[in-house]
PAMIFI-679891 format. One line per 3 residues: their letters; for each residue x negated, y, z negated of N, C-alpha, C. Coordinates in steps of 0.001 Angstrom, whole numbers, plus 500000, padded with zeros to 6 digits. Layout:
residues N
a = X Y Z X Y Z X Y Z  ...;
END
This chain:
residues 324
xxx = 485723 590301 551694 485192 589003 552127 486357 588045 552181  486374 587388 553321 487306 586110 553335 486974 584886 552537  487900 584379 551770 487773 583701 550833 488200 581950 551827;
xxx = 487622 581016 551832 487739 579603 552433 488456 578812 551214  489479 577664 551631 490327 577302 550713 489957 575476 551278  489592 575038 550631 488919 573400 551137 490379 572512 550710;
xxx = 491232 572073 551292 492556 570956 550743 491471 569864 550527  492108 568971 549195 491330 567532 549723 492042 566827 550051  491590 565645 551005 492273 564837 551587 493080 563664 550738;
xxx = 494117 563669 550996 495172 563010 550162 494828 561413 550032  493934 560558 551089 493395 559061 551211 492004 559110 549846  491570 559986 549494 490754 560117 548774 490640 559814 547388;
xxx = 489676 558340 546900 489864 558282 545437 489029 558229 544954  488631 559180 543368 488561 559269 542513 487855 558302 541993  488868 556953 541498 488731 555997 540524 487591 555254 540830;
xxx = 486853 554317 540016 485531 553352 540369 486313 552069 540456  486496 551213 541551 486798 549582 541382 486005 549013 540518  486467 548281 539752 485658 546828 539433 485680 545751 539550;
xxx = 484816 544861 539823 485345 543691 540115 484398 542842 539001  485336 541796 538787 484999 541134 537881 484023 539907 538395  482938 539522 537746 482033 538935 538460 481808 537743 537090;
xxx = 481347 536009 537591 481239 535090 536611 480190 535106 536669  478556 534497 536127 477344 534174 536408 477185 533151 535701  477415 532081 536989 477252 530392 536799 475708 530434 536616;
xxx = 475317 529709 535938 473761 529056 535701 474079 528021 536026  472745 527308 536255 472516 525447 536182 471726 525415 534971  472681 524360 534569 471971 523810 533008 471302 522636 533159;
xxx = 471747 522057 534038 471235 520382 534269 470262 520766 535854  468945 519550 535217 468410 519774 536738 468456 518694 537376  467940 519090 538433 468944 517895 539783 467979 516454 539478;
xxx = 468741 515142 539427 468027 513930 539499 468150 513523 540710  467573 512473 540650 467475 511489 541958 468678 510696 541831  469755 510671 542794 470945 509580 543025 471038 508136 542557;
xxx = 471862 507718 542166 471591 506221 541535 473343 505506 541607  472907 504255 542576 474154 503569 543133 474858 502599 542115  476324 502397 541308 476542 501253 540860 475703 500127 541464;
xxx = 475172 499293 540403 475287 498244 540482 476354 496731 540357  476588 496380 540995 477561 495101 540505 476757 493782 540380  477567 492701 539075 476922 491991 538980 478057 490928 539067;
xxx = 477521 489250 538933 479068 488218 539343 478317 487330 538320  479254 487108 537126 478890 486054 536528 479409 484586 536622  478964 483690 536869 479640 482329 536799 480102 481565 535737;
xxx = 481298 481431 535304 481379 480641 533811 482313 479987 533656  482581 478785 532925 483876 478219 533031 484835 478680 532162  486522 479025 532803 487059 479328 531972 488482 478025 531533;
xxx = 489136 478708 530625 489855 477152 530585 491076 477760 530495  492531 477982 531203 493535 477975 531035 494458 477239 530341  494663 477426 529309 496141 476834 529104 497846 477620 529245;
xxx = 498104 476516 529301 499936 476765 529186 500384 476529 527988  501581 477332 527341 502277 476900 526135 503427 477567 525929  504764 476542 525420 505745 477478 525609 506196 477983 524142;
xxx = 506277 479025 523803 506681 479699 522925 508222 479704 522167  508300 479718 521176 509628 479297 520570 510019 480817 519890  510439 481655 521006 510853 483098 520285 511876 483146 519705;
xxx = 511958 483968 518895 513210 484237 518017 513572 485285 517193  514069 486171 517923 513687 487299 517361 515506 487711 516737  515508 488708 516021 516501 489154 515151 516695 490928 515014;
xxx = 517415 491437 515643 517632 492500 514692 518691 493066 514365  518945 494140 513414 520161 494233 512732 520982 495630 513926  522301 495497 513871 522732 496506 514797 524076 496955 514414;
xxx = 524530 498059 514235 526058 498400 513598 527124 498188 514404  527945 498811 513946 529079 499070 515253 529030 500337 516035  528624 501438 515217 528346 502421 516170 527416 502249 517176;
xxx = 526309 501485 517139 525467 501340 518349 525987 501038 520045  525318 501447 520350 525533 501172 521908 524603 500124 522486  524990 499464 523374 524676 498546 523890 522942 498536 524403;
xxx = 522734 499994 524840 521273 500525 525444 520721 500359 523833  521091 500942 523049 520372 501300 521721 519979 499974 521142  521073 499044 521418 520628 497063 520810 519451 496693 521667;
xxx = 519433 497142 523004 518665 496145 523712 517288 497125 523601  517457 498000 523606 516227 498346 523028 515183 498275 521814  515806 497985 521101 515416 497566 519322 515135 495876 519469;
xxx = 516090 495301 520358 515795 493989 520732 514139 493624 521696  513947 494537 523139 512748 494590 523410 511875 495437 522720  511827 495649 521692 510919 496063 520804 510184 495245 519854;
xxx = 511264 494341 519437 511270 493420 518528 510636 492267 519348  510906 491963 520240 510246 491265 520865 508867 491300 521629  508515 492338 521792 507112 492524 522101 506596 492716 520808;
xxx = 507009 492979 519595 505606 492938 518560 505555 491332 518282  506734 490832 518456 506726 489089 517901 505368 488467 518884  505513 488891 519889 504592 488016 521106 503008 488973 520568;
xxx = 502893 489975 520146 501655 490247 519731 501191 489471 518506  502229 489647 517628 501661 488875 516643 502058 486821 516804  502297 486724 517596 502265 484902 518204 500848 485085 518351;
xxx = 500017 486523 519172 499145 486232 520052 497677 486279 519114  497970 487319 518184 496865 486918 516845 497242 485678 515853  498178 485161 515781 498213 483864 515112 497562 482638 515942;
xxx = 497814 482608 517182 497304 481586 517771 496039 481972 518030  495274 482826 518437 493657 483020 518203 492977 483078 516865  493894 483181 515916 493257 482816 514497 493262 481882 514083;
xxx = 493830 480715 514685 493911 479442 514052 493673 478194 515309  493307 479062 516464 492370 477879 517655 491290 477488 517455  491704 475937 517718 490193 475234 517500 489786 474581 518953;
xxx = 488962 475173 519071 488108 474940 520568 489456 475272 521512  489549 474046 522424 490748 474211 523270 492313 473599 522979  492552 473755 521118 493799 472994 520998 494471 474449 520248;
xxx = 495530 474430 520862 496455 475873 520648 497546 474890 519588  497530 475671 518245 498440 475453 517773 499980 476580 517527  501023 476116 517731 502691 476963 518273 502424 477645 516966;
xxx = 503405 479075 517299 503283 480047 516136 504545 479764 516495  505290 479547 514993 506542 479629 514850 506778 480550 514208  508160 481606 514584 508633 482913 514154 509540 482455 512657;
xxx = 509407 483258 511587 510885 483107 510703 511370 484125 510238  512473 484321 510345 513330 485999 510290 513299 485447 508251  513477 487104 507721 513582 486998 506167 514149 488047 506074;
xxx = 515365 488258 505201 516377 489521 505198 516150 489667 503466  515509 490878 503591 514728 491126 502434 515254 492831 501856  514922 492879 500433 516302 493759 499903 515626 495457 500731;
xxx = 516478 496393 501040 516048 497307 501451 514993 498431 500816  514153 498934 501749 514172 499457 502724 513710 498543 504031  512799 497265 503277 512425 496605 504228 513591 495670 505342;
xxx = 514731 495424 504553 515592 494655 505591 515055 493301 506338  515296 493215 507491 515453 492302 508189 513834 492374 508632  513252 490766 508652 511334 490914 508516 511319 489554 509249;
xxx = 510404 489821 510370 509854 488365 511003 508652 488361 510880  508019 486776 510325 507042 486428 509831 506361 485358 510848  505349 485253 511382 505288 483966 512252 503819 483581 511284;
xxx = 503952 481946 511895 503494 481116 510667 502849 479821 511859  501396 479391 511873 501082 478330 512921 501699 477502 512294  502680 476800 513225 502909 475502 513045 501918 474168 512424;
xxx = 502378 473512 511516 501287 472110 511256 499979 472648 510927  500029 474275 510397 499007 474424 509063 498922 473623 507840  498972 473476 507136 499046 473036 505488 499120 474388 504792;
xxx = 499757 474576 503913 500539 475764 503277 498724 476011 502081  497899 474800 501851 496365 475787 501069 495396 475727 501964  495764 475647 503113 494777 476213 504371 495168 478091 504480;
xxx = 496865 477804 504830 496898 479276 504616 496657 480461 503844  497369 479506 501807 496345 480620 501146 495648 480577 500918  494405 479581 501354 493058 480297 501777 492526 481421 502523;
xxx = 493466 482184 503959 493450 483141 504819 493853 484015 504107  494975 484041 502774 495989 484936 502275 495053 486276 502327  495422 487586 502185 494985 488605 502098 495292 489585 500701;
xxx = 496732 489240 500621 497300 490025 499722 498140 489011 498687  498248 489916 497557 498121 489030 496393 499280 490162 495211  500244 489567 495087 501501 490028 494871 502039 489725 493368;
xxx = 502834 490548 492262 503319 489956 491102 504342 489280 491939  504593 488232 490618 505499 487006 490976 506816 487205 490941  507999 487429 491291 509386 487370 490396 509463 489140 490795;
xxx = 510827 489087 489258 511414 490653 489655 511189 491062 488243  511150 492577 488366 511256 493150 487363 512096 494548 487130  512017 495203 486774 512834 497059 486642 511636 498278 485996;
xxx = 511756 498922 487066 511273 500051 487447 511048 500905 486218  510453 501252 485368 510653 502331 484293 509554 503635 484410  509889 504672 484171 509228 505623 484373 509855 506885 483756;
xxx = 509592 508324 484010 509274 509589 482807 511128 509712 483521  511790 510414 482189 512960 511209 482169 514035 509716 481782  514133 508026 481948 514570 507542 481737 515610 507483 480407;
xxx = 516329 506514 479949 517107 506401 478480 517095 507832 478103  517781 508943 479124 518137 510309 478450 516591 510895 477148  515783 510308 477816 514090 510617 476795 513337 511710 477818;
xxx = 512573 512677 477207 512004 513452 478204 510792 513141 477443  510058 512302 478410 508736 511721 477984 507399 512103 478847  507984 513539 479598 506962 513649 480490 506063 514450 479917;
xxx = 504745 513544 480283 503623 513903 479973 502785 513501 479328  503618 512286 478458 503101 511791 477556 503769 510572 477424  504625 509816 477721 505049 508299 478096 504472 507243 479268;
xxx = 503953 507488 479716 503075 506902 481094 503036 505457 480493  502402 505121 479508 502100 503499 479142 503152 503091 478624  503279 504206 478189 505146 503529 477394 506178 502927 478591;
xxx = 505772 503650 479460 507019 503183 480559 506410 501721 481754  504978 502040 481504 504359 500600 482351 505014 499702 481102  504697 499263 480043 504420 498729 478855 505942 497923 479249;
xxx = 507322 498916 479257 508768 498945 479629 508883 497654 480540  507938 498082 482123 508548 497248 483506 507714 496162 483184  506172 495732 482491 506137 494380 481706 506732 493668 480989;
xxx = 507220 494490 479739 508576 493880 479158 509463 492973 480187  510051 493957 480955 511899 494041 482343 510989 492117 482903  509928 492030 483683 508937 491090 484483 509651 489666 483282;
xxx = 509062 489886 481670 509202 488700 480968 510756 488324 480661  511384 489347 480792 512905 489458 480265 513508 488499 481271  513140 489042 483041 513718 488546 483896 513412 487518 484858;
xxx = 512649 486880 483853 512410 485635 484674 512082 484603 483244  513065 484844 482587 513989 484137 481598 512782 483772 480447  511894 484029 480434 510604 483825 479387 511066 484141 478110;
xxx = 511737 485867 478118 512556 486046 476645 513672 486210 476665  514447 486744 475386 515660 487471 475332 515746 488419 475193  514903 489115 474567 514901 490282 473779 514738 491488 475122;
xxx = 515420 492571 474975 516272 493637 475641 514401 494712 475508  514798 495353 476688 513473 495896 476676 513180 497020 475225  511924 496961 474795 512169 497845 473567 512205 499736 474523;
xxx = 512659 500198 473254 512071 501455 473426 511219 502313 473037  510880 503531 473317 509553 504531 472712 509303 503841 470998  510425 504397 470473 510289 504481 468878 509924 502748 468645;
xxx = 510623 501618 468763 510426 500345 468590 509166 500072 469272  508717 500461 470499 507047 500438 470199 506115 500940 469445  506200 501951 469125 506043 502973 468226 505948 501883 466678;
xxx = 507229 501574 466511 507332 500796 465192 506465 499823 465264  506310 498650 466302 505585 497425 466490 504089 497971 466039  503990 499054 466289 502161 499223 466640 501812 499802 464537;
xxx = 503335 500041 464490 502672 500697 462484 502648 499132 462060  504107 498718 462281 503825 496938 461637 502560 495947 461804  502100 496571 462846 500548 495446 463546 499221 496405 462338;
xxx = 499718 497335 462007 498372 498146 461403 497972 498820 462085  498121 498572 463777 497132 499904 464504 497407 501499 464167  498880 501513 463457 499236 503099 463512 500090 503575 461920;
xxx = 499781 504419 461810 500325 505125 460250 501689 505512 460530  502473 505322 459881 503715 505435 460106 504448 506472 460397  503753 507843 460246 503927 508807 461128 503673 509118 462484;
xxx = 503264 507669 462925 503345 507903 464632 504983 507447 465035  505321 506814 464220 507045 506942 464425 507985 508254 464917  508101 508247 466439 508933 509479 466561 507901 510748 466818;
xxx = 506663 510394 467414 505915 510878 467775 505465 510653 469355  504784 512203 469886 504410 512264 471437 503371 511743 471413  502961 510820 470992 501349 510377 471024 501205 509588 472214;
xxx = 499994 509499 472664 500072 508606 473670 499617 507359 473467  499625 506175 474288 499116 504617 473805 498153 504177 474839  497317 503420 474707 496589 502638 476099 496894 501277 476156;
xxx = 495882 500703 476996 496120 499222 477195 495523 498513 475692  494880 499015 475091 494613 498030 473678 496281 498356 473033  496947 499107 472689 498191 499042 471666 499265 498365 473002;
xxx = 499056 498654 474313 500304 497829 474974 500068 496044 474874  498640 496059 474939 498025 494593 474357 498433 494081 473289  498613 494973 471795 499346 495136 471001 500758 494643 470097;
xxx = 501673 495097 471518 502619 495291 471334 503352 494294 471867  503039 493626 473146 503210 492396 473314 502825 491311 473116  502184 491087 472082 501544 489985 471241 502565 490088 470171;
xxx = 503492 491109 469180 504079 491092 468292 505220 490893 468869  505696 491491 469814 507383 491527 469764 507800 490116 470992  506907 489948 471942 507269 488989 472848 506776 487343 472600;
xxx = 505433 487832 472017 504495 486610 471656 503715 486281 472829  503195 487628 473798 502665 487295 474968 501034 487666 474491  500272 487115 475194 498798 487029 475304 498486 488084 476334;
xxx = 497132 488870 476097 496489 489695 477401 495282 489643 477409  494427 489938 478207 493236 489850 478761 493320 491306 479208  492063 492030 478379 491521 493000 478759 490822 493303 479644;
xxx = 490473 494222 480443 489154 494297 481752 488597 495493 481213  487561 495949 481274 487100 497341 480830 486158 497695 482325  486474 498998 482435 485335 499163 483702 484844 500581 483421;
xxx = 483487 500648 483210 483125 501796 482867 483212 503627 483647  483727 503167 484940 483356 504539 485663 484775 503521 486825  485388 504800 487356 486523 504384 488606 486011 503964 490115;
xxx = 484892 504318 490009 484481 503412 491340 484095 501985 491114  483749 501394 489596 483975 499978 489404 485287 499380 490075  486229 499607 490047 487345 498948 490421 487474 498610 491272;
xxx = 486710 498908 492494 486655 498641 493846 485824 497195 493831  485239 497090 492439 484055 495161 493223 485370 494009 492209  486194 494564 491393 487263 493501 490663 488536 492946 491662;
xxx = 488289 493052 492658 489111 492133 493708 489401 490821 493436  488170 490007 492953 488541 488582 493066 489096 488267 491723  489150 489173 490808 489612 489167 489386 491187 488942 489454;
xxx = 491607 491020 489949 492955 490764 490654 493439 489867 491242  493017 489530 491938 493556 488706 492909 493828 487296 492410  492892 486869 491344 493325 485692 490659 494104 486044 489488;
xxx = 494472 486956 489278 495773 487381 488189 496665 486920 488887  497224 487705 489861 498268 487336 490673 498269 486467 491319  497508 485532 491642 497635 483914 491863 498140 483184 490463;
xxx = 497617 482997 489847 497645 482471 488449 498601 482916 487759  498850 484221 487232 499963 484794 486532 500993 485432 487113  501096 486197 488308 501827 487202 488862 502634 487840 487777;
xxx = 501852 488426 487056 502447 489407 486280 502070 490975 486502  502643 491640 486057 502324 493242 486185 501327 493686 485745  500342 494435 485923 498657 494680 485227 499283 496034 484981;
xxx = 498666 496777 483719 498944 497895 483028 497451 498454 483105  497031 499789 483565 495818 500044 483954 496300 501543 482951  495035 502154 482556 495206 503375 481451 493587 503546 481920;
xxx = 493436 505162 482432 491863 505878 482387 492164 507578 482297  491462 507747 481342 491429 509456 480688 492882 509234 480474  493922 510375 481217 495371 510883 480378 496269 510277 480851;
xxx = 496085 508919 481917 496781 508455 482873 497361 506818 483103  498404 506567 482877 498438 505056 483284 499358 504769 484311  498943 503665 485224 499811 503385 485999 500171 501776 486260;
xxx = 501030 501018 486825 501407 499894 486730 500504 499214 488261  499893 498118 488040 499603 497415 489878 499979 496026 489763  500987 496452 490818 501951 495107 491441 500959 494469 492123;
xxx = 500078 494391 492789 499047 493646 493861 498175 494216 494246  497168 493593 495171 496127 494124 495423 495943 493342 497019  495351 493892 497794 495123 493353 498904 493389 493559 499302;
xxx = 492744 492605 499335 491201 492027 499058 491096 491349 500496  490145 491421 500907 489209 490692 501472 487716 490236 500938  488090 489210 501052 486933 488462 500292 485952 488578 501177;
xxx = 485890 488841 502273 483927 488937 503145 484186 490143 503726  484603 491256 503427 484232 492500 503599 484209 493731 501986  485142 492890 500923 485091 493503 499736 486047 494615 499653;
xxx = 487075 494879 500781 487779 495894 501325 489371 495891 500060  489573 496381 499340 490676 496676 498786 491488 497459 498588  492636 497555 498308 493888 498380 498263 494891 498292 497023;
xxx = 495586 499134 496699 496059 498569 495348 497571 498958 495892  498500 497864 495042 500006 498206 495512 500406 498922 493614  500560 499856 493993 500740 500825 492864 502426 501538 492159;
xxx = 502933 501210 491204 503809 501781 490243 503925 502441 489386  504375 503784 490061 504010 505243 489181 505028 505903 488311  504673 505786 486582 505885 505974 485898 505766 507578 485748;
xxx = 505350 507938 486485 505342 509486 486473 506612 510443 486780  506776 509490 487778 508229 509645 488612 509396 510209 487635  509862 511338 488171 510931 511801 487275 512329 512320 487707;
xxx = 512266 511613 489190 513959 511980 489740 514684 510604 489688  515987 511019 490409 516670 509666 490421 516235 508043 490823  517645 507677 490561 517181 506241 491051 517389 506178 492313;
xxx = 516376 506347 492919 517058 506824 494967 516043 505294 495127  515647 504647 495961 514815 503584 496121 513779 504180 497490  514972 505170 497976 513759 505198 499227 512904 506624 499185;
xxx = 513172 507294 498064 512910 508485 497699 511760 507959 497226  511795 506934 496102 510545 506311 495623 509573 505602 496615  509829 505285 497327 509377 504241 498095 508463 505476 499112;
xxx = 509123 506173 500395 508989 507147 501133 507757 508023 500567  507837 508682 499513 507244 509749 498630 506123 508691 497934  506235 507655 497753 504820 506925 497522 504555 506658 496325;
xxx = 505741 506979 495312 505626 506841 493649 505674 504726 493792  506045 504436 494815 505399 502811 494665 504795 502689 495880  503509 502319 495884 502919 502392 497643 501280 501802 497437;
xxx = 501139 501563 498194 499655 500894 498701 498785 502177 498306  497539 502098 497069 496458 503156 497496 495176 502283 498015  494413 503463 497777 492979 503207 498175 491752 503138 496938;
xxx = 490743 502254 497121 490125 503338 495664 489368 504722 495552  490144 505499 496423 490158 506841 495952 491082 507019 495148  491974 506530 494955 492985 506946 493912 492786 507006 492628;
xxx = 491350 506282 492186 491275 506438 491033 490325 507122 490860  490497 508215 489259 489150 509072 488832 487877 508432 489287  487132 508686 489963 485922 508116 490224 484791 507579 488941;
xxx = 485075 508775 487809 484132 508541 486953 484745 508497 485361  485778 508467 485711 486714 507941 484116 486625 506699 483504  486507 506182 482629 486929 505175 482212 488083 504225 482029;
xxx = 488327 502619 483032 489682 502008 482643 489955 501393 481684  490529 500497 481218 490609 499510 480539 492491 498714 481389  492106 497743 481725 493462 496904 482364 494020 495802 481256;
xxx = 495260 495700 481182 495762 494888 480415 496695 493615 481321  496168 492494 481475 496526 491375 481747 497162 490359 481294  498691 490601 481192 499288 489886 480692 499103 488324 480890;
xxx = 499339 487263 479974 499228 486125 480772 500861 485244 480566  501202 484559 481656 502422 484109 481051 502393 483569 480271  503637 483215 479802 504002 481797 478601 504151 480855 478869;
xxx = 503214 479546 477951 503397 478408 478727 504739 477554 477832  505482 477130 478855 506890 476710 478234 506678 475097 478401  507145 474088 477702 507417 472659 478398 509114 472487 478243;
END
């Protein structure tokens, strides 16, 4: 039998195409068309003119280049004209524009060189009536953990607020006396009775009642306690703060559960209740860098989240000395 031999044709394939296919739905069903409307209101408006007294400042090296000045220069100058432009809508009455005058302030670093604009022919207790923020008075020195060759971490926190209250009275000539240290607080608090004389040379820790204490014996300063039972209290003592640092501008020493920290100011609004705390953290245990501190936030604006929500404070309010 002859055997048949079938070739297949070489155009011939095998493989299955696929094609890839999307399946759009309609999700939305069709409405009826609908044309802008426009509307023309009639109203009077009132233009004024006013000429502005700019003055702007900024700092520039020698390495800079000429592009690099004028740029820092129109920079500087468009935030000045923003903030002209909220000073003069915060302080217009009906249709009388009062001039925002600019004033440069060369202030110690990181902040540097600072323009402030100020309405002209305010009265200086009109303004701090607007004030917002509420600042210690004067200068003081920084104290915090690893200082005077002491390794106090962990357990010096009030000792070292207790310190930059001291540095506040020292340096704005109230006393003489040289800031104490651990042990000489330590000593003040056995001499007062609060402590047995084996807290001498001891890690113990202190709060705001023995820093209260301690500056009543060695300085002859007065304090005012605050107690707040739980850390979300601290958020309604705005107008408290805020009249410390009007009145005293001294340093407030705050201590809740294992923790104390120093507050330089507070920034309040009185008709929204909104606060912020400007905060000094002796926790801090590297150098004396300023912008390391500053940058990293060991001195910086919080929130009141920052504090235990449900701990207990107690604040110590120094009050100044009254001298004649």
């Amino acid at each position: 039998m002859d055997s048949l031999l079938l070739k297949p044709r070489d155009d011939y394939q095998t493989e299955e195409s696929v094609i890839n296919l999307s399946l759009m739905m309609e999700v939305t069903k069709p409405g009826p068309l609908s044309a802008p409307i426009l509307t023309r209101t009639v109203q009077k408006s009132h233009f004024l003119r006013a000429t502005l007294p700019m003055d702007c400042a900024v700092r520039s090296s020698c390495g800079d280049t000429i592009n690099n000045g004028c740029g820092r220069l129109l920079e500087a100058l468009d935030r000045q004209l923003f903030e002209m432009e909220k000073v003069t809508l915060q302080h217009m009455k009906g249709a009388t524009l009062l001039v925002p005058e600019p004033l440069n302030f060369l202030l110690p670093e990181p902040n540097g060189l600072v323009t402030v604009v100020f309405p002209r022919g305010v009265p200086d207790k009109e303004l701090e009536a607007r004030r917002r923020v509420y600042l210690v008075q004067g200068i003081y020195s920084y104290h915090h953990y690893m200082q005077d060759r002491l390794d106090d971490n962990g357990w010096g926190c009030a000792y070292r607020s207790l310190q930059t209250i001291c540095s506040w009275f020292q340096q704005q000539g109230y006393v003489e006396r040289c800031v104490p240290s651990h042990k000489e607080i330590q000593q003040a608090l056995v001499n007062v009775g609060d402590k047995q004389s084996s807290f001498v040379g001891s890690r113990q820790w202190i709060g705001s009642i023995e820093v209260q204490a301690v500056l009543d014996h060695l300085l002859g300063v007065t304090s005012k306690i605050m107690f707040v039972s739980q850390g979300s209290e601290l958020a309604s003592k705005g107008r408290e703060l805020a009249h410390h640092f009007l009145s005293e501008g001294t340093p407030v020493m705050i201590g809740g559960g294992v923790l104390a920290h120093t507050i330089l100011g507070v920034a309040w609004s009185e008709t929204t209740g909104e606060i912020r705390y400007l905060i000094l953290d002796p926790h801090y245990t590297g150098a004396e860098d300023l912008q390391v501190i500053t940058e990293k936030g060991w001195c910086g604006w919080k929130g009141p989240d920052f504090w235990d929500q449900t701990a207990y404070y107690n604040l110590c309010l120094p009050q100044r000395l009254r001298v004649i």
